[in-house]
N, C-alpha and C positions, 0 to 999 in steps of 0.2 A: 504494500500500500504506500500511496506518496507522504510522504511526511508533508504536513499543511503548514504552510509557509506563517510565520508570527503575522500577527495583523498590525496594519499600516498606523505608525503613532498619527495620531489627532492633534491637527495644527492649530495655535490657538487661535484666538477669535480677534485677536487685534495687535494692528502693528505698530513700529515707532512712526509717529509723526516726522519726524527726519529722521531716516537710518545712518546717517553719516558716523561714523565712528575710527577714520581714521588716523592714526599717529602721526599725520602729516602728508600735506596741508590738512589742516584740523577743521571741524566742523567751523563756520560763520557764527556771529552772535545770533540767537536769539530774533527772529526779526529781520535778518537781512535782506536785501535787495539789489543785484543793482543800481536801480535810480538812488540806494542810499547814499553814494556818491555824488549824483549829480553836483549839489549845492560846494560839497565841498572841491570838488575836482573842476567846478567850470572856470576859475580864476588860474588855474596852471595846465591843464591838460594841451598838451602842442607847444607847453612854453619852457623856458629853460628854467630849470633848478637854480639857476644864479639869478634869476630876475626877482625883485621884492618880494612880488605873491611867492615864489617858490622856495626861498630863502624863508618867510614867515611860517611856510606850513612845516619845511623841514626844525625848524627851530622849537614849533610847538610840540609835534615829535618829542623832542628831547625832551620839553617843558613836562609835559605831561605823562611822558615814561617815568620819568624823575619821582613825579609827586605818586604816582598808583605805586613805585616801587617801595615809595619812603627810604629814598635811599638820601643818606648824609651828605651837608656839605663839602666834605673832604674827596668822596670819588664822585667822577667825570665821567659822563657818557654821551657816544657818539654812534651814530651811524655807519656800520661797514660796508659793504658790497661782498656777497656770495652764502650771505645768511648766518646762520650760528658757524657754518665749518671755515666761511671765510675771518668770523672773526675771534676763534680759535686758534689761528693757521696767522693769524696778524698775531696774536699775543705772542706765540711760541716763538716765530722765526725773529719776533724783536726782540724780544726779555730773556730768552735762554742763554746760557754757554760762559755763565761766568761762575755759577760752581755746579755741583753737583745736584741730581734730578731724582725725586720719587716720584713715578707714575704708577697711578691706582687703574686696572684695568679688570674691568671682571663682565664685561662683554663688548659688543663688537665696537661700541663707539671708545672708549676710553682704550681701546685695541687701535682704533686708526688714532688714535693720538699717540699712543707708544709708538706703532709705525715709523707718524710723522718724524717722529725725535730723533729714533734711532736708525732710522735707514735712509731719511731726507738731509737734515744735518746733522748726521753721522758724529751722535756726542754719548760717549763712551763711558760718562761717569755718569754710569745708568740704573737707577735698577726699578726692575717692574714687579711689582706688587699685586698678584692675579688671582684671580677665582672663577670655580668651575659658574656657569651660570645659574642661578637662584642664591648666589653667596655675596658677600663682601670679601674681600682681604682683610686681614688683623690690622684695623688699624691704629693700633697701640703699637704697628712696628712702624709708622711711617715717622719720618727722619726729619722735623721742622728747622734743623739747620740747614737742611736743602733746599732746593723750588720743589715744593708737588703738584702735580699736574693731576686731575680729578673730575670726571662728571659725578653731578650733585645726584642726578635721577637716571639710571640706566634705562635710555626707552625701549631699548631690545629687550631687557630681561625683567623690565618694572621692579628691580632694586634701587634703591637709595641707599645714600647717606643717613642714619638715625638722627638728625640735626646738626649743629655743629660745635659739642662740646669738647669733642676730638681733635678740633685743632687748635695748637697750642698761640695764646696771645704774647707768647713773648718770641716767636718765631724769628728765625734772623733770613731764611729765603722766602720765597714768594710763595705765596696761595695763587694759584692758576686755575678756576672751576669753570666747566660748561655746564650751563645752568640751564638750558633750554630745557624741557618740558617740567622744571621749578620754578622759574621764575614767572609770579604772578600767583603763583599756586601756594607754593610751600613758603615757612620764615627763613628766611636767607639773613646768617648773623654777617652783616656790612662790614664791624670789623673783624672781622676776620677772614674776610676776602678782599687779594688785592687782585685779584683779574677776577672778572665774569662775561662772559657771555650766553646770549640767548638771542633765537629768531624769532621773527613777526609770527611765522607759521604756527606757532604751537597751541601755549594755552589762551592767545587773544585770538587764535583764528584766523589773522591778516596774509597776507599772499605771501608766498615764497620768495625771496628773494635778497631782504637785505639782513642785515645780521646784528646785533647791537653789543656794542663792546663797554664794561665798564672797568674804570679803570680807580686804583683808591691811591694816596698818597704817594706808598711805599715801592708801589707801580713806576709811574713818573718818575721817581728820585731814581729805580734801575734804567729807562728808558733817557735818561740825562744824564748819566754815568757809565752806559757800556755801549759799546759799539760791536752788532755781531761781526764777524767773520767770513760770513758769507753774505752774496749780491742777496738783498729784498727788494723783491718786486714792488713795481709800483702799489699796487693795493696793498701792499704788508706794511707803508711805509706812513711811521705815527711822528716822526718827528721831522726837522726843517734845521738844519746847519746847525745837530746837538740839540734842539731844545724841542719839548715838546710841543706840536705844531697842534695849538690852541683852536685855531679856527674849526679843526674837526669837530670839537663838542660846542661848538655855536649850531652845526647842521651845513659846513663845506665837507661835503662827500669826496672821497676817492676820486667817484666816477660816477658817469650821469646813473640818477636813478629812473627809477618808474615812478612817474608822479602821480598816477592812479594806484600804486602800491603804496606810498604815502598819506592819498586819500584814505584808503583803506583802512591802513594804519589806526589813523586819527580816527574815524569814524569806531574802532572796536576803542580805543582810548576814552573818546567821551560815552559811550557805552557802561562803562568798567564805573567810571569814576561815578555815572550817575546812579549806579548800584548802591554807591558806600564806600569803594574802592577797596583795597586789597583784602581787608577781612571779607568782604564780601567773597571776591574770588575764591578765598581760600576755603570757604562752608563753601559754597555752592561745589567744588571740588570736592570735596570730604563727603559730603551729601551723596556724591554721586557713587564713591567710592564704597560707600557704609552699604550702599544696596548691594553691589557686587558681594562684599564681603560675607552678606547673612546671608545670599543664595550660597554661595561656595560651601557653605557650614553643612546645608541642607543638600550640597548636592553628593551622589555617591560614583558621581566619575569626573568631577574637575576639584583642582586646586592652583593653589598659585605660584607661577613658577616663583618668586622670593620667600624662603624656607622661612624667616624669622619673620614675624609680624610688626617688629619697630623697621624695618625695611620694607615695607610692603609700597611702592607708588600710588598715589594717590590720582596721579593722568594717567600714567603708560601701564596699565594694569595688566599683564600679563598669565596666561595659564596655561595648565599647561592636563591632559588625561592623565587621570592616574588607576582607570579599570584595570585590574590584570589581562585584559583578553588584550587590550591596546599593548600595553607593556610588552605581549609576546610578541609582537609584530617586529617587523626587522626596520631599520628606518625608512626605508622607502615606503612600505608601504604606512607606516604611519605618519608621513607625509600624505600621502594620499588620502589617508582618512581628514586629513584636517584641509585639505585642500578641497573635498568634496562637502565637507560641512560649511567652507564656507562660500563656496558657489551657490549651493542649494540657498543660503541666508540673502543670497545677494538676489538670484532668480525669484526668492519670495518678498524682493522690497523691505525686509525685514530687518538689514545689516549689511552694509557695505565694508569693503575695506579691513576684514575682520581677521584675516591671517596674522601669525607669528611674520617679525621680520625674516627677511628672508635668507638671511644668515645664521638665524636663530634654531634652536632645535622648534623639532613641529608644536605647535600648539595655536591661541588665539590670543590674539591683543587688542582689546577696547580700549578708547581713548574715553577718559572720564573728566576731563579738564573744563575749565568754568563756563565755554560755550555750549556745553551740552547739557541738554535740560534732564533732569531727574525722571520726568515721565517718562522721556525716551529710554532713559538706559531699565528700567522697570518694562518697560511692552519687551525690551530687546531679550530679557533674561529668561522669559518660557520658551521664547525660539531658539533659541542654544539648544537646550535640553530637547526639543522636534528634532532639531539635524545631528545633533549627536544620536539619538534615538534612532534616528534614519537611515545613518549611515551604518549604525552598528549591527542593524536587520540588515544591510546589504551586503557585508562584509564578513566573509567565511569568517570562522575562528571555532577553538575547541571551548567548552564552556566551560 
């Protein structure tokens, strides 16, 4: 007799209002449009970035990044060009090579920054501090008489940093953190970082493209005392005959930007602020997070890929199957199981954009950062559990 095939899970009855859930570009505010440019973009759009209107709107930028971040009189922030990795890739190739380097690397992205270091400008007194992914490094071994190099939120593996009580304030080398999919989200201790960067893309939502570099005293006085070794490129270059070239944190760019990216910009800025500003961000983040988090409890085949709970991300929330029947699978194919759950999510309007990155071991990553509404990530949480359910009726295995 034929063995009767299990019967078809039952899809639920209602979808996300916007499935956008991706880690980048990130979902839009709340509200967005098009035309919600119009009023801001029709004073610069076709005109140069150096002309008043263009000059006032890049300056507000600044203005009002400044205030939503509550960041101190003492660091300076400017405008890069090539997004968070350009102005990452400006901090290192300027600030580096005058002593010794801890890089904390414990997935792909603080992995292209060791990279950068050590096979770009080839600097030797190195050492990388790594973990498997769902981990941190010890970091009670990192070395504060050196420069550390550090993402504050791993978006590949949705580990963090536990805050920043670990690094030490009487440090004699530099703080270097990529703070993109933190900043705006999570409390970022100001002193105790002298480089930051983070992109428009992430938790404001704003287009891809330019990258924001902040810079704290301790910065400045390396950037005015060393001179690298190797040629930097025009876009790497923060200073003017030794000193540092001031005009950047007024809103003189590199190089031309998108002034509808700018618009952009501002328009998630006055967004943000008319919330309440940064506490705001940071619940509406948390909020979104804390749903994740009780399904996960309730569910009996996902968890998350960051093992410790004081590391868990609070935007780049990542998971990962932990059914035994998945477990036996070889990697390929459970790759294939997580690539068909999340096709099926995309086909049913229900979740876009829902894969592990793609360096990453197989699993899913929802983006839960301040642009996305609570509703949505609440409709999106019974459709997981349909296509995991779906694919798992589709997919041999021994029981």
């Amino acid at each position: 007799m034929a063995e009767t095939p299990p019967p078809s899970p039952q899809r639920p009855d209602r979808r996300p209002a916007d499935p956008r859930f991706s880690s980048g570009p990130c979902v839009k505010r709340p509200g967005w449009n098009p035309q919600a440019l119009d009023v801001l973009s029709a004073e610069t759009a076709g005109r140069s970035h150096r002309s008043p209107a263009g000059r006032e709107q890049l300056a507000q930028v600044i203005k009002k990044s400044r205030a939503l971040l509550e960041l101190p009189e003492s660091h300076l922030l400017a405008i890069i060009p090539a997004s968070d990795t350009g102005a990452m890739e400006a901090a290192l190739w300027s600030l580096l090579g005058s002593r010794g380097i801890d890089v904390l690397a414990w997935e792909t992205f603080g992995m292209d920054w060791l990279t950068d270091i050590r096979d770009q400008l080839k600097l030797t007194d190195l050492r990388a501090l790594t973990a498997e992914y769902g981990s941190l490094p010890d970091l009670e071994e990192v070395d504060f008489s050196r420069d550390v190099v550090f993402p504050w939120n791993g978006t590949a593996s949705g580990v963090c940093v536990p805050g920043g009580e670990w690094i030490a304030e009487d440090r004699q080398g530099l703080t270097i953190c990529d703070a993109t999919s933190a900043a705006f989200a999570m409390d970022l201790p100001w002193d105790r970082l002298d480089v930051a960067t983070y992109s428009w893309q992430k938790v404001m939502g704003g287009e891809a493209q330019h990258g924001i570099l902040i810079l704290g005293p301790r910065a400045v006085q390396r950037l005015e005392s060393h001179i690298p070794p190797w040629p930097l490129p025009k876009i790497f270059q923060l200073t003017v005959d030794g000193r540092l070239n001031q005009a950047l944190f007024a809103g003189d760019i590199i190089n031309t930007p998108s002034m509808l990216a700018v618009a952009d910009a501002l328009d998630g800025l006055d967004w943000a602020l008319s919330l309440g500003g940064l506490s705001t961000l940071m619940e509406r983040c948390r909020d979104n997070f804390d749903l994740i988090a009780q399904w996960v409890v309730n569910s009996d085949w996902a968890g998350f890929v960051a093992e410790d709970p004081a590391t868990r991300s609070i935007t780049s929330v990542c998971l990962k199957i932990t059914a035994p029947w998945f477990l036996d699978l070889d990697p390929s194919q459970q790759a294939a199981v997580t690539e068909r759950m999340t096709a099926l999510l995309e086909e049913e309007k229900a979740g876009y954009d829902l894969g592990a990155y793609r360096k990453s071991p197989p699993g899913l990553r929802i983006w839960a950062g301040a642009t996305v509404e609570k509703e949505n990530i609440s409709a999106l949480l019974p459709w997981l559990d349909w296509a995991y359910a779906t694919v798992k009726s589709e997919t041999p295995h021994p029981e």
